[in-house]
C-alpha positions in Angstrom: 14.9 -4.9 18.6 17.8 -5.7 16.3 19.6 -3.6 14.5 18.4 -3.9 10.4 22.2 -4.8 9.5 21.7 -7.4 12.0 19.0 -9.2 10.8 18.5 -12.0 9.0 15.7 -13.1 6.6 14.2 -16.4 5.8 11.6 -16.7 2.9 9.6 -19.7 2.2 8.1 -20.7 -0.9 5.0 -21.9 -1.8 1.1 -20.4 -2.7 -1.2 -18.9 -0.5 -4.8 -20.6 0.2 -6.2 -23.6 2.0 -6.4 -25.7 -1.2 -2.4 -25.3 -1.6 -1.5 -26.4 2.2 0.5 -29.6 2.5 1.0 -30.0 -1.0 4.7 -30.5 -2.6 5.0 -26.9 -4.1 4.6 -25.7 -0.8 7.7 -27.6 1.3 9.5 -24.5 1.3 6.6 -22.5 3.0 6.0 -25.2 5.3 9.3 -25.6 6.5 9.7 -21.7 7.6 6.5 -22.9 9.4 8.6 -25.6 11.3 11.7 -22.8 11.8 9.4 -20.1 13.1 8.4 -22.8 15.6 11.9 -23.2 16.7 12.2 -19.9 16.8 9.1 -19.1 19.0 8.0 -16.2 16.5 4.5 -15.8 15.6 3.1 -15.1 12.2 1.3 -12.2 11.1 -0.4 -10.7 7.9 1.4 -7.3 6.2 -0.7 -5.8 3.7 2.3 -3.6 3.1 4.5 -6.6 1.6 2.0 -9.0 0.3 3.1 -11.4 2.5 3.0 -13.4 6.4 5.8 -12.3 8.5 7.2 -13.9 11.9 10.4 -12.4 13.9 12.1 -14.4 16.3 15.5 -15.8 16.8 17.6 -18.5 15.6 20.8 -19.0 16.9 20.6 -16.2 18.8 20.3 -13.9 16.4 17.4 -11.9 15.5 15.2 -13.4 12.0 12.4 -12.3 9.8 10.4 -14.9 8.4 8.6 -14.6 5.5 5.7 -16.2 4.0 4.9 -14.3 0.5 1.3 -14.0 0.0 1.6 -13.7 -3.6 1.2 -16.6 -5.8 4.5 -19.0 -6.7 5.2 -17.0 -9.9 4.7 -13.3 -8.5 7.2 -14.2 -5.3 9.9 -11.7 -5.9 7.4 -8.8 -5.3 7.2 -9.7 -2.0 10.4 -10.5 -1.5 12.2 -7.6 -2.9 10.8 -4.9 -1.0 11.5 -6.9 2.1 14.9 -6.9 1.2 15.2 -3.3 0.3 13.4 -1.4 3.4 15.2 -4.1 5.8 18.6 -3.5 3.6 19.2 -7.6 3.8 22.7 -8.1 2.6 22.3 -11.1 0.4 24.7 -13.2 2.6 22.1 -12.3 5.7 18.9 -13.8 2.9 18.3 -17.5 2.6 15.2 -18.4 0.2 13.6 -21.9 1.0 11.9 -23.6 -2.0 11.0 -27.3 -3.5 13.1 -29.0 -6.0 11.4 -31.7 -8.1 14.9 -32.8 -9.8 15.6 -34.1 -6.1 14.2 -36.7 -4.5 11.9 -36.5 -1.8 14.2 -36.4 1.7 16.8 -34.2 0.1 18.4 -31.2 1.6 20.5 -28.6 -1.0 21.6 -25.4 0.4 23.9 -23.5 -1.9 25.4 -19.8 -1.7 24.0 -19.3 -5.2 23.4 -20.6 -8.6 20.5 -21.3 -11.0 16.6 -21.4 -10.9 16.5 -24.7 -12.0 13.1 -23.9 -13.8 11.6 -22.8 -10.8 8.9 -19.6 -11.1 9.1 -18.8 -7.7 13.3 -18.3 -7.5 13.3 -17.4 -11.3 10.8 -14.6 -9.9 12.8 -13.5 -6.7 16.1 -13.2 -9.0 14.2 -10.7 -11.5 13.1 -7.9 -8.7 15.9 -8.5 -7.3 18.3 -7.7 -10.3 20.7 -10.9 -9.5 20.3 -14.5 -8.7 23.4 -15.3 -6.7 21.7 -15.6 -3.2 21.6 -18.6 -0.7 19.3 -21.2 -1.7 17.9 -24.3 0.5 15.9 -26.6 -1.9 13.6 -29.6 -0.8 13.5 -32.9 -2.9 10.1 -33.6 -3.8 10.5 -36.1 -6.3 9.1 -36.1 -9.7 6.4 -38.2 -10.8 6.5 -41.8 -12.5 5.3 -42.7 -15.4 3.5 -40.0 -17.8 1.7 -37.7 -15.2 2.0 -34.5 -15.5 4.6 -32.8 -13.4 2.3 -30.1 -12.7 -0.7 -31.6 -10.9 2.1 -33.7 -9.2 3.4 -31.0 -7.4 0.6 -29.2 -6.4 -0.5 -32.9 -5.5 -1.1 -34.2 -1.6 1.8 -36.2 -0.3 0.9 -40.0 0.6 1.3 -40.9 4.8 4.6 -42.6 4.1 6.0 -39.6 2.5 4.2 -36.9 4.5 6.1 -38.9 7.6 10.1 -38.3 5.5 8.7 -34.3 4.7 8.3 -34.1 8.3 11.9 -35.0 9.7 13.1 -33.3 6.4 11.4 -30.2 7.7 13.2 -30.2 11.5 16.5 -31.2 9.5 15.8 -28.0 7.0 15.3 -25.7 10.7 18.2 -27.4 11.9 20.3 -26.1 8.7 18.4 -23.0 9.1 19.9 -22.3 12.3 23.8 -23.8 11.4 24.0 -21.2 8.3 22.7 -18.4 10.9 25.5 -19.3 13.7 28.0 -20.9 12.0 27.7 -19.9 8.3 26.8 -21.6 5.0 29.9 -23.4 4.7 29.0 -25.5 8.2 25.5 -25.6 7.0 26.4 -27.2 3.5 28.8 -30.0 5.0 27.0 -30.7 8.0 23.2 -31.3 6.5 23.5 -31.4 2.9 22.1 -34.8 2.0 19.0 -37.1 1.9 17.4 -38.5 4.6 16.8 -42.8 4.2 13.5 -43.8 3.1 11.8 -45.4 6.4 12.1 -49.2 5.7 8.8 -50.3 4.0 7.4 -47.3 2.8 8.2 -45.7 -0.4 8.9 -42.2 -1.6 8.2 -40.4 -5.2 
């Protein structure tokens, strides 16, 4: 078992319950999915932090990931008493989460920064008590037209785009791993970006 100062910890965004699976709010909960997959860690309820947890390892080094079971807006309550009884240094906490201001395909990491808007970061920085931490956001578009951004995002995603979510998701584990062995610099340059459309299909 790793040492707590040798752990890291990976926490996905999205809302618990079957009706929220697959939808766009959830990317960043679906993609620790695909890393705890790479990292052959199995998922498990804790009552104690309100939340699904998996250890395994990445790079091979020892990670927690962490599925809050709150809802979107309540995230940092799961998240902060993670961080406190594992004493995560915030350079050893990467918080995955969807970003409707980029388009579906795109990868962001950052060391820190704002919420953009979004509840579930906005949430994480407040129990917290600071809102520099690494980031990795998920472009999921934003809707055309006049709908509503809200039933957008906790929308389902059509075939064509569930098919660029996916590779986004093994590139997302992929970055995962590079800021774990290599460091957030490395992870920046090397997979920062957007993924092409698949010729003929179209994405939000």
């Amino acid at each position: 078992m790793a040492r707590m100062e040798d752990l890291f910890l990976i926490v996905g965004l999205g809302n618990p319950g079957r009706q929220y699976e697959n939808t766009r709010h959830n990317a960043g909960a679906m993609a620790v999915d695909r890393m705890s997959q790479r990292a052959g860690a199995v998922w498990t309820e804790n009552k104690r932090f309100t939340a699904r947890l998996a250890r395994g390892t990445l790079a091979g080094r020892a990670v927690l990931l962490c599925r809050p079971e709150t809802f979107m807006n309540s995230s940092g309550f799961a998240v902060a008493p993670l961080v406190n009884y594992y004493r995560i240094t915030m350079e050893r906490l990467l918080v995955v989460s969807d970003d409707a201001d980029l388009p579906l395909g795109a990868l962001r990491m950052r060391a820190g920064g704002g919420t953009g808007g979004h509840r579930g970061l906005e949430s994480i920085g407040q129990q917290l008590g600071l809102r520099d931490f690494p980031r990795l956001k998920l472009g999921i578009g934003r809707p055309e037209g006049s709908h509503g951004i809200a039933g957008f995002v906790l929308g389902k995603l059509s075939p064509e785009e569930d098919r660029l979510l996916d590779q986004t998701l093994d590139r997302a584990a992929g970055q995962a791993a590079c800021w774990i062995g290599k460091g957030i610099e490395l992870a920046m340059t090397n997979f920062n970006g957007t993924l092409e459309v698949p010729e003929g299909s179209e994405s939000s």
